[in-house]
N, C-alpha and C positions, 0 to 999 in steps of 0.2 A: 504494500500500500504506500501511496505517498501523497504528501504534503497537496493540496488542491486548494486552499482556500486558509488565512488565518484570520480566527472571530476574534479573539483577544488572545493574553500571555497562556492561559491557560484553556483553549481550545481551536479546534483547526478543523478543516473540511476537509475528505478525503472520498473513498468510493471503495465498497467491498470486493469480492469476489464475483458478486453476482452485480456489479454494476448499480447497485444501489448507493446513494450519497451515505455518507453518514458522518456524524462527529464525533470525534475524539479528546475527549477531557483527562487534562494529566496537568498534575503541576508544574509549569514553564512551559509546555510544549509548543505552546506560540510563541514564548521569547525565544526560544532555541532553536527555532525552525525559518526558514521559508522556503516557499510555494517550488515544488518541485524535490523536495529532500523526500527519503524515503522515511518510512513511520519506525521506531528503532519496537522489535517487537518483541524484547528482552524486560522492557519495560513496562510495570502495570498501567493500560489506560484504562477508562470508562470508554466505553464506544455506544452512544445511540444511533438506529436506523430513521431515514427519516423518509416519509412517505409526502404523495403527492397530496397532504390535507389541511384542517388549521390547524391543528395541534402542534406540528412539525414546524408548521412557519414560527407558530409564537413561542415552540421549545428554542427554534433558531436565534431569533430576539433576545429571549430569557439571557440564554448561557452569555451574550455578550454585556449584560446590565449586572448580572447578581457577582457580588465578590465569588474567590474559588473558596475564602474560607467558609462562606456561607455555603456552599456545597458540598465542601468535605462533611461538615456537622451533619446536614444531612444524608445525606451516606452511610455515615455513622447511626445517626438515628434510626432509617431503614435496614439496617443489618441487623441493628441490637433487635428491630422488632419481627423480625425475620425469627433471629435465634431463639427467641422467650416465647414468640406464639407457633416457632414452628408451622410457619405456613410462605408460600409463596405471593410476591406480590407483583402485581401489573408496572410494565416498566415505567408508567407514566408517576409510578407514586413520589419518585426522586423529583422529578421537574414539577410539580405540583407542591410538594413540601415547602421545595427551593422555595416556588415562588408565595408561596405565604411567609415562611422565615423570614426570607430579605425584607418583605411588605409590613409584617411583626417590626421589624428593625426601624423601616422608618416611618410607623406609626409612635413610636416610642421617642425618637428623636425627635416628632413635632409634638410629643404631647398630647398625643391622639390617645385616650382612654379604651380599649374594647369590651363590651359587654356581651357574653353569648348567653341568651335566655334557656339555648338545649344542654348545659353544664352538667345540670341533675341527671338528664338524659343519659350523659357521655357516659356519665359516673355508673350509673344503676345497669344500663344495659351493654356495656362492651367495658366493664371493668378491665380485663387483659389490656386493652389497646389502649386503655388511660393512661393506667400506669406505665405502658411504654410510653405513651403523650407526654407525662409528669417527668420520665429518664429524660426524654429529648431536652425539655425544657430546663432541666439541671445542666445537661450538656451544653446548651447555649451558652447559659450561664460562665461556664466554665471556661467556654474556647473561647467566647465572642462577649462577654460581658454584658449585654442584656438580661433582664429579668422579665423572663416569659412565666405571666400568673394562668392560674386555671381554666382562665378562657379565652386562652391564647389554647392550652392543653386540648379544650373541647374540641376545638376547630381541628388542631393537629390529631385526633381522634378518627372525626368526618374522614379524613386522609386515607385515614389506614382503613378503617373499615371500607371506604368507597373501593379502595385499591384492592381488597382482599378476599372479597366474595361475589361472584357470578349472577346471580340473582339483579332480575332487572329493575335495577334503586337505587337509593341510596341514602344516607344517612340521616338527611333531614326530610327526603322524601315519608321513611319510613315512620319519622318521628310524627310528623304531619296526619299521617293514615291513624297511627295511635290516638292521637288526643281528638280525632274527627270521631273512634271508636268509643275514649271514654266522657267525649259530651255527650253522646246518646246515649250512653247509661246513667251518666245525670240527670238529662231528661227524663228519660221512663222513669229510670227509678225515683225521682223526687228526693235526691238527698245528694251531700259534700260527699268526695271520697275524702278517705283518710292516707294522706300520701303517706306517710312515714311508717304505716304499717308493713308486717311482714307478709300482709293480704294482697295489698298494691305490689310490694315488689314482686310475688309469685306472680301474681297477673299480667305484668308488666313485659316480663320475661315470656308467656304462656304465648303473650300479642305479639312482642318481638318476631318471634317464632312462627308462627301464624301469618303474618304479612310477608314473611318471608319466604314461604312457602308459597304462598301464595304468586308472589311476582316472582317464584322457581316455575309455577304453574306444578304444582306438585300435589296430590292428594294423599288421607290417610286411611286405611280400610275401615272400615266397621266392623269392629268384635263383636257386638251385643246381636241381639236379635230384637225385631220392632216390637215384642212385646212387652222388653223392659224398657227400651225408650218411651212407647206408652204411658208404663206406671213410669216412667222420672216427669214427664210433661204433667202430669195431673200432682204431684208433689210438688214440683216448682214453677208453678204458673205462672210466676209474675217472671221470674228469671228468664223464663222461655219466653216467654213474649219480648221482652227484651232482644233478646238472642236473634226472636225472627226479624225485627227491627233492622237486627244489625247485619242478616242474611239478607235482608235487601240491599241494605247501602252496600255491600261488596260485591252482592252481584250484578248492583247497578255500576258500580265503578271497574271492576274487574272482570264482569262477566262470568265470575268465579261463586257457585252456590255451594257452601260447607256443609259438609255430610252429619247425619247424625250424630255421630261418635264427637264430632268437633265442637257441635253443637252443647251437648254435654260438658265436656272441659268447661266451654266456656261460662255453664249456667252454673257450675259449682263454683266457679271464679268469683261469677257477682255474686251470689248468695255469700261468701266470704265478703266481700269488699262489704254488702250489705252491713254485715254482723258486725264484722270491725268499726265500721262508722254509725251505727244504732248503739252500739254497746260497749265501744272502745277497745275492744278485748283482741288479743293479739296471739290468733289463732298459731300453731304449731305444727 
């Protein structure tokens, strides 16, 4: 490979094997190169591929604006959460990080406050990926001397989770579909939830799960037989009717109508959230 194009000190334009453009990011390798030198390939680079889209035009942009230390860190951060969650991520999750860090960076230098209202969110339902959220933001700290607070973390969450799972969403879409699910059970039901309970987080998690599958396009069989669905719909009447409430709204929006078995889960769900918010009690 060789030298085709340099974006700054540390990246340069080049072309694969297969005639496709791509960049290569390494520390100095655009001070120590030009146009026409071969790619030294003893040395570790970053190499992205870059296709005929916008992502690739505005990754091309990016790399010539963000400092390289701001991209080593993240690097760092995408590896660390690589190794702790043991999963693989979409290549675009580095050039997305990047470009919130650097943007972090000069939020902070003008004194730009950010507030993210899905924090609790971040917190409750992708625990793992916070806490890698919360390493990153030490790590800034550390290399780059900013102090990235918790909702700088939730955003850097969004990240990871967007990057990390297949499922057609993404992390505030998913969050959005939730609270669209538990105002209709405020409504029917006629009463607060009790966020802090351990009935809401079960729930929370049950939804997570469930919208999930959902935009996998995924279904769950039915164990029971319609005879015991029967007797649970005449024990919990009001939960059920809820339930079918909320079997419209997803099938109106998804096209997606949940099976009995689902339906179920869900009406033991409210029936808790119920109890907890009638009687304060912090079911086990």
């Amino acid at each position: 490979m060789r030298v085709e194009g340099i974006l700054n000190n540390n990246a340069v334009l080049s072309q694969n094997n297969q005639g496709e453009e791509i960049i290569i990011v390494s520390k100095g390798i655009g001070f120590a190169s030009k146009v026409g030198d071969s790619i030294d390939k003893t040395v570790k680079h970053k190499i992205f591929t870059l296709k005929e889209d916008e992502f690739s035009r505005h990754f091309k942009k990016l790399i010539v604006e963000i400092p390289f230390q701001v991209f080593e860190v993240c690097e760092e951060i995408v590896q660390h959460t690589k190794n702790k969650l043991n999963r693989d991520f979409k290549t675009n999750l580095l050039v997305t990080l990047s470009d919130h860090i650097h943007g972090g960076i000069n939020r902070i230098e003008n004194g730009i406050a950010l507030s993210n209202f899905m924090i609790w969110d971040a917190k409750l339902l992708y625990p793992e990926e916070f806490d890698c959220a919360m390493w990153g933001c030490k790590r800034i700290k550390e290399k780059l001397g900013y102090d990235f607070n918790e909702d700088e973390a939730a955003i850097i969450t969004m990240h990871i989770v967007n990057a990390g799972h297949n499922w057609g969403g993404n992390f505030s879409y998913i969050i959005t579909e939730m609270q669209g699910i538990l105002k209709i059970i405020k409504y029917r039901m006629m009463t607060d939830i009790n966020h802090e309970s351990l009935s809401y987080y079960r729930f929370m998690i049950h939804l997570k799960l469930l919208i999930q599958r959902i935009l996998a396009k995924e279904n769950v069989g039915d164990k029971f037989g319609q005879e015991f669905y029967e007797d649970f719909k005449r024990r919990f009447k009001r939960e059920y009717a809820c339930v079918e409430e909320i079997r419209i709204h997803l099938n109106h929006k998804f096209n997606y109508r949940i099976n009995e078995e689902e339906a179920m889960y869900l009406v033991l769900h409210i029936n808790r959230l119920m109890k907890s918010a009638e009687e304060g009690i912090e079911d086990t």
